[in-house]
N, C-alpha and C positions, 0 to 999 in steps of 0.2 A: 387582270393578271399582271403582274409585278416582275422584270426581268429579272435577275439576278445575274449581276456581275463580278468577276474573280478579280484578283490581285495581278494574275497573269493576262486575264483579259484586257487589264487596264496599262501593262509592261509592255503588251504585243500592240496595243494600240499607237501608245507612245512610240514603238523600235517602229511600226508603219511610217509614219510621222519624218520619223529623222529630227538629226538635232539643230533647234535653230541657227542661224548662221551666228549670232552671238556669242551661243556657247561655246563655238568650236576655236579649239587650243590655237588651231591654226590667224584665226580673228582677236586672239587674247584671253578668248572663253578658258571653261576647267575641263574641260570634255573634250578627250583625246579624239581627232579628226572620225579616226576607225569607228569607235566603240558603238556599241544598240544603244539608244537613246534610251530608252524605258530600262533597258537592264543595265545602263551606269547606276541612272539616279536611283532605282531602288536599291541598288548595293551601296553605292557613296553616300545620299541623301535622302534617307528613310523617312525623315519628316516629310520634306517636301514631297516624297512619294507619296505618304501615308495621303497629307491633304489634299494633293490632287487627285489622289483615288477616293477618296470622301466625296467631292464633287463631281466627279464621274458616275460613281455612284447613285447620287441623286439626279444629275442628268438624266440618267437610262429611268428612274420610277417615275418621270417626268409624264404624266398623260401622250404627247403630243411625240415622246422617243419611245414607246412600248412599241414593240412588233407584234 
């Protein structure tokens, strides 16, 4: 059985996360200190969201990450 993962799944996973210390505005980052991690980049940075949700993606059909 094959998981199936959203867009959102992958936003909410990211805002858990929080933003690396890199990115944040405060460090020199583009990423206002406040902002959900996952819900900047998918509004600012829709590439990079798109690819790391491709990747997550196939993480989760991954045998060894099915639940």
């Amino acid at each position: 059985m094959t998981v199936k993962v959203t867009k959102k799944d992958y936003e909410e996973w990211m805002n858990e996360l929080g933003t690396p210390d890199l990115d944040l505005a405060s460090n020199g980052g583009r990423i206002p200190d406040r902002a959900r991690y996952g819900s900047w980049v998918r509004r600012n940075d829709p590439i990079a969201f798109n690819v790391g949700f491709r990747e997550f993606e196939l993480e989760s059909q991954h045998p060894r990450r099915r639940k």
